[in-house]
C-alpha positions as a printed Julia matrix, in Angstrom:
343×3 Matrix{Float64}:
  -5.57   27.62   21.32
  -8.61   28.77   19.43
 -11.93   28.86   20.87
 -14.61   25.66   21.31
 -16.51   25.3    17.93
 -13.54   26.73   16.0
 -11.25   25.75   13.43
  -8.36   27.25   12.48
  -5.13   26.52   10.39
  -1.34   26.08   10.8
   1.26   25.34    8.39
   3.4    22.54    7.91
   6.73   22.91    5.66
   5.33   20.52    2.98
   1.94   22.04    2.46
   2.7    24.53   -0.06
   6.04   23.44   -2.87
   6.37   25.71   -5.81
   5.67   24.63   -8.79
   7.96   24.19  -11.55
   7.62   25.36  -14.67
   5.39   23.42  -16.54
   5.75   23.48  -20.43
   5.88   26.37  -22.83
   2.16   27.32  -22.91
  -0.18   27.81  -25.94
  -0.33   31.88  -26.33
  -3.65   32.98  -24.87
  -5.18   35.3   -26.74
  -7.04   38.64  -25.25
  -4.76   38.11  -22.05
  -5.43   40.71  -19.31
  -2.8    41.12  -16.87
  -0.38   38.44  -15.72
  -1.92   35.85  -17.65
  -5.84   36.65  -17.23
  -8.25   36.97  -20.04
 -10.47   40.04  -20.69
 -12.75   38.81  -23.16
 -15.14   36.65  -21.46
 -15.99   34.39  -24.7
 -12.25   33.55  -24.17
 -11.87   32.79  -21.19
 -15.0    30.46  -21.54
 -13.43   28.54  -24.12
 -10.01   27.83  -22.52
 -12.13   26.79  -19.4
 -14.05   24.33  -21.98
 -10.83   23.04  -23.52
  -9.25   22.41  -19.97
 -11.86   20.33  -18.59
 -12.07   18.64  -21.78
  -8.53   17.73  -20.43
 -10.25   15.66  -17.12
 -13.05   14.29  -19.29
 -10.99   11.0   -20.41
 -10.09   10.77  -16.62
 -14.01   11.19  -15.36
 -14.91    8.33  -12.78
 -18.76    8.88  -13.71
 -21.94    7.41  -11.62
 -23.74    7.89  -15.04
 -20.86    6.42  -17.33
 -23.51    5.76  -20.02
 -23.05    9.66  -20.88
 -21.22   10.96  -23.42
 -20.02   13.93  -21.29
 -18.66   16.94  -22.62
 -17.67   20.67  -21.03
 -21.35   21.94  -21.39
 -22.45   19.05  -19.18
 -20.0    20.73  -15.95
 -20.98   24.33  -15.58
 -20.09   24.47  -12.23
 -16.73   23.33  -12.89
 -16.76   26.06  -16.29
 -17.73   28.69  -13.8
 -14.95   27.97  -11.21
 -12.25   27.91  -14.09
 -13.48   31.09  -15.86
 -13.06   32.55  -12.73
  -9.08   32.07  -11.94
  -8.71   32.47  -15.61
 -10.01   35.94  -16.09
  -7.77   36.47  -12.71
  -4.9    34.9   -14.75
  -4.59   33.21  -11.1
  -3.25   29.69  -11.31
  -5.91   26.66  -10.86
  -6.64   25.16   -7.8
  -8.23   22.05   -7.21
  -8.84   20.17   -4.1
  -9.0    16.21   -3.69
 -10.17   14.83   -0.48
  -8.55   11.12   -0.56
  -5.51    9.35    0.14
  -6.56    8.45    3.76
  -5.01    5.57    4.63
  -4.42    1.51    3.79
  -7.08   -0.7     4.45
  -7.04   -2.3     7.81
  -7.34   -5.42    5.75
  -4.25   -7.29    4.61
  -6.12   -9.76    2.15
  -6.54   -5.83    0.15
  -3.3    -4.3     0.67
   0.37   -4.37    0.31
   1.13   -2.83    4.37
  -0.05    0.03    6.01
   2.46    2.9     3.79
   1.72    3.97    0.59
   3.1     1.65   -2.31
   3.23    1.41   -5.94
  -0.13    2.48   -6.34
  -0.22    5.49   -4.87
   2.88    6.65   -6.66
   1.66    6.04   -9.84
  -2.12    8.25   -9.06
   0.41   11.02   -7.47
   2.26   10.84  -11.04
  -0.82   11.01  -12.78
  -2.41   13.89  -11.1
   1.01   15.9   -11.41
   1.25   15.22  -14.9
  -2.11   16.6   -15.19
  -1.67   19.72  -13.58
   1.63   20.21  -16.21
  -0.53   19.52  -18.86
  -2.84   22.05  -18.17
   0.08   24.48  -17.65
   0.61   23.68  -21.72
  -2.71   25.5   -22.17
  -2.53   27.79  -19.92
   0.32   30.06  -18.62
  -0.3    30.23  -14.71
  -0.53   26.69  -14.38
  -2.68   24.51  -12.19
  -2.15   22.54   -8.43
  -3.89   19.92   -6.89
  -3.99   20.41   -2.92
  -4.38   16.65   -1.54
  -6.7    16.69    1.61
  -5.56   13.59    3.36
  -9.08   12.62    5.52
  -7.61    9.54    7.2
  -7.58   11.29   10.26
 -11.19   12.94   10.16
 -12.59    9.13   10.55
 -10.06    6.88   11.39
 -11.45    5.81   14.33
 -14.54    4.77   12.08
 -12.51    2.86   10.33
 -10.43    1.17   12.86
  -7.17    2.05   11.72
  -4.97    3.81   14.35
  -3.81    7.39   14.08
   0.12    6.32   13.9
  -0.71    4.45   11.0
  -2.57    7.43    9.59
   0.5     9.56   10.25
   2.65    7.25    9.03
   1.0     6.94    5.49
   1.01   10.67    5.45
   4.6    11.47    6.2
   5.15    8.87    3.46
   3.23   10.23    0.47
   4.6    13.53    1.02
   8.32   12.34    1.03
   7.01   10.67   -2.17
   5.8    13.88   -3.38
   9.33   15.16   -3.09
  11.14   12.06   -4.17
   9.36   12.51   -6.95
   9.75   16.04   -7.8
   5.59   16.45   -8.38
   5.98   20.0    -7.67
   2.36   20.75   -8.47
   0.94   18.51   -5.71
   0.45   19.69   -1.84
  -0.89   18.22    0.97
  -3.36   19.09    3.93
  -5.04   17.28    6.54
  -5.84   17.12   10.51
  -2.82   17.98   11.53
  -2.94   20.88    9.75
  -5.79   22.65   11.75
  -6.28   23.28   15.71
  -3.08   23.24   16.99
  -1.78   20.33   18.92
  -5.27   18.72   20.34
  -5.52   15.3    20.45
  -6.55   13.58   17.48
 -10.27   12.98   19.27
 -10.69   15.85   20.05
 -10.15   17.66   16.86
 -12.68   14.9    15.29
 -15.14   15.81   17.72
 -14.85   19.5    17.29
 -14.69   19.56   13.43
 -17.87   17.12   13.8
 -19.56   19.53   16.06
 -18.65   22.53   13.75
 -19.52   21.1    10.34
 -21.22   17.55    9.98
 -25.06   17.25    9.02
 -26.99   15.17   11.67
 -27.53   11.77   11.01
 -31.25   12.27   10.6
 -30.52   14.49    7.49
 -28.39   11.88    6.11
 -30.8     9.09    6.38
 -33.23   11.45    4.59
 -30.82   11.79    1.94
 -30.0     8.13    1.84
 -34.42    7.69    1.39
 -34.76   10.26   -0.97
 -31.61   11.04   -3.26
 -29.61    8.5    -5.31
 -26.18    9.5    -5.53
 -26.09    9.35   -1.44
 -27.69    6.08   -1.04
 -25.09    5.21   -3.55
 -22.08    6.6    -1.41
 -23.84    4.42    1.86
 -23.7     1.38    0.35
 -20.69    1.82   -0.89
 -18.9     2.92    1.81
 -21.05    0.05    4.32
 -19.76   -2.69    1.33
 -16.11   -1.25    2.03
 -16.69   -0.97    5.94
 -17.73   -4.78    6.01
 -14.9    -6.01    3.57
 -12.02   -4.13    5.09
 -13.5    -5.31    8.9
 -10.94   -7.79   10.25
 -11.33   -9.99   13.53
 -15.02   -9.68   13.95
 -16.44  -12.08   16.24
 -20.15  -11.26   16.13
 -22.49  -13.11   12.85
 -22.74  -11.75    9.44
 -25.94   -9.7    10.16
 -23.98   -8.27   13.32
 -21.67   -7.09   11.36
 -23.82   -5.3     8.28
 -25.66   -3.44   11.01
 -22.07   -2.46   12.91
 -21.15   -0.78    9.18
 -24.28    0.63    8.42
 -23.87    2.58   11.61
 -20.31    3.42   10.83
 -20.81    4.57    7.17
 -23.5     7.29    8.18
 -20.69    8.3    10.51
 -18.01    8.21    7.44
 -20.41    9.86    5.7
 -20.84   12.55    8.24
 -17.17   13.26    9.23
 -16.61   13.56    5.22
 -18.92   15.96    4.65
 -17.87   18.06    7.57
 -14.25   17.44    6.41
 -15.15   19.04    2.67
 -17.2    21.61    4.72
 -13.68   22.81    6.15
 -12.14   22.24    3.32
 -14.34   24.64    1.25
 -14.13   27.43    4.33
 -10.18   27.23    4.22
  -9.61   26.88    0.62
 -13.03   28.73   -0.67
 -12.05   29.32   -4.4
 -10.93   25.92   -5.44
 -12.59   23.24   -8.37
 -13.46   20.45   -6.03
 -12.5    16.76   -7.26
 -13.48   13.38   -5.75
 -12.07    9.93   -5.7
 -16.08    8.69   -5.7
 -18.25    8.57   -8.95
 -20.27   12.16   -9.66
 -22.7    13.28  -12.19
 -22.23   15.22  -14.38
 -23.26   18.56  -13.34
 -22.59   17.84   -9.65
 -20.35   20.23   -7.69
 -17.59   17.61   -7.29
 -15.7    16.28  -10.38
 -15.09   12.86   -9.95
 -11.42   11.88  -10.93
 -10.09    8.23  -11.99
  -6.58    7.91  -10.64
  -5.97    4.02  -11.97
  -7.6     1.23  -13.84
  -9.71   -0.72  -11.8
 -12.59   -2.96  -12.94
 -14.68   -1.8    -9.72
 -15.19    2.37   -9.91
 -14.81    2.62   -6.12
 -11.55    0.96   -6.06
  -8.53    3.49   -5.05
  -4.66    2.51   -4.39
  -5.43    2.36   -0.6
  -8.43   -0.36   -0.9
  -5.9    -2.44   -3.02
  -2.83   -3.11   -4.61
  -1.38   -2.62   -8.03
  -0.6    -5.59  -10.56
   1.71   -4.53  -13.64
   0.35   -6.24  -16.42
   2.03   -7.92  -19.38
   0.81   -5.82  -21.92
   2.78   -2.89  -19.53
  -0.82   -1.11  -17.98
  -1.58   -1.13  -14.26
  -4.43   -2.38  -12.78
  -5.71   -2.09   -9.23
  -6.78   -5.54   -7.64
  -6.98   -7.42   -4.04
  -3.7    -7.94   -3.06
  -4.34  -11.52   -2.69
  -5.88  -11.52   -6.13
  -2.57   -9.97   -7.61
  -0.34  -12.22   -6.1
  -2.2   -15.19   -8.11
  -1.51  -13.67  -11.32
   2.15  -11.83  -10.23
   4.96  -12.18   -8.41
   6.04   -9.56   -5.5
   8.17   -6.5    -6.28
   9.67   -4.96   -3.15
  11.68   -1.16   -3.32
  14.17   -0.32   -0.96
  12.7    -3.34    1.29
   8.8    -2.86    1.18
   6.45   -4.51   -0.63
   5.93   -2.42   -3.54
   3.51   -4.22   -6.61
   2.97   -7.21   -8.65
   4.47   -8.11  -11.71
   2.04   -9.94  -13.9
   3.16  -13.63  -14.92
């Protein structure tokens, strides 16, 4: 067992599938090595032309700009760098926690339609990189349901649960350039509590700092008040008033907002040369690329804060569960509830 204040990693069997072979890649010209590039003004531009592959998929916080490569230079920097390694992309995406606690929002406590589909996407995405560039790209999924599931009052069997799932959908599914990664995956076999409390200890800002943050910079007062607005709507079987409850989830989403943080903080020490994506809205020129996964009319909406309704006009779409079922009927796979089918 590793010291107090520490965090280190094991490995489970599912963390790391090989990738198959995406398709026959573009020719790279100048390449250096297995697949790296020694003329800088190279490498630069295939770095350009493969984020200009995430643009369409942006989920923006300033979607009034017409973003383009130039606008990302962290992200530019971070791909220039595995591509004059000729080292093969990675990206990490904190997300896929859990289901909502809330059954008016979701399907059942297991992944569904929904999250297939984003898993689908995101592989796809990776292979379609891999048609640019020879060594190909992965996304490592950070599952952070257990960093702050006792925030958000869904239990820790539930958690695992959801997580065993989407990685036997992973390999149903043959998404080869998808892995996974979360609690379980660092300090041993401590109690769930207890590895909260020490990755808390190790790596979350205080709560002071935060509330500075939340008075003086924009993008994290938006995160609080998004995060509070999804604390208070997935809250079931409150017995206390209205203004009981907004104060119970402001409380809790400086504590989200805490564990998260020290969650990416791990993330980045364990993974250190990775493009970092996010299932929340960014700015352009923010260190975190934010990444649509579905449609959804509200840009915080994700497959585990809803359900998925397949329209008529054969597009998905990301509602309420209860607001799905008045324009679908119920699809169930292998006998769980699965998705709507529109009307």
């Amino acid at each position: 067992m590793p010291p107090a204040g520490t965090v280190s990693t094991r490995h489970r069997h599912h963390t790391a599938p090989t990738p198959t072979p995406t398709p026959t890649p573009a020719s790279v010209e100048g390449a250096g090595g297995v697949g790296g590039l020694t003329d800088p003004q190279s490498a630069a531009r295939l770095a350009a032309r493969i984020l200009g592959l995430l643009l369409p998929h942006r989920r923006a916080s300033d979607p009034g700009l017409d973003a383009r490569p130039e606008h990302f230079p962290c992200q530019l920097a971070q791909l220039t760098d595995f591509i004059t390694a000729g080292d093969p992309i990675l990206f990490t995406l904190p997300g896929f926690p859990c289901k909502s606690p809330n059954p008016a929002k979701v399907l059942s406590h297991l992944p569904d339609e929904g999250e297939r589909l984003s898993l689908t996407f995101l592989d796809g995405l990776c292979a379609e990189i891999g048609g640019h560039y020879e060594p190909g790209a992965r996304i490592l999924i950070c599952s952070d349901g257990h960093i702050f599931g006792d925030l958000v009052h869904v239990p820790d069997e539930h958690i695992d649960e959801y997580s065993d799932e989407l990685t036997a959908m992973i390999g149903r599914e043959g998404l080869a350039h998808l892995a996974t990664f979360d609690l379980r995956d660092v300090l041993g076999d401590l109690p769930y509590d207890d590895k909260r409390a020490r990755v808390h200890a190790q790596y979350a800002p205080s709560v002071e700092e935060l509330r500075e943050l939340v008075l003086t910079d924009e993008e994290t007062l938006r995160l609080y008040r998004g995060i509070t607005r999804f604390l208070a709507d997935d809250t079931v079987g409150f017995t206390g008033t209205r203004s009981a409850l907004q104060r119970d989830c402001r409380r809790r989403a400086y504590g989200v907002i805490q564990r998260s943080r020290a969650w990416g903080e791990l993330i980045a020490e364990q993974h250190p040369r990775s493009v970092r994506l996010s299932i929340h809205p960014q700015p352009a020129g923010a260190p975190k690329f934010g990444i649509r996964l579905l449609e959804a009319a509200d840009a915080w909406m994700t497959p585990w804060h809803s359900s998925v309704l397949h329209r008529t006009d054969g597009d998905w779409e990301l509602l309420r569960s209860e607001d799905a079922a008045r324009r679908g009927r119920l699809v169930e796979l292998d006998g769980r509830p699965s998705h709507y089918e529109a009307f």
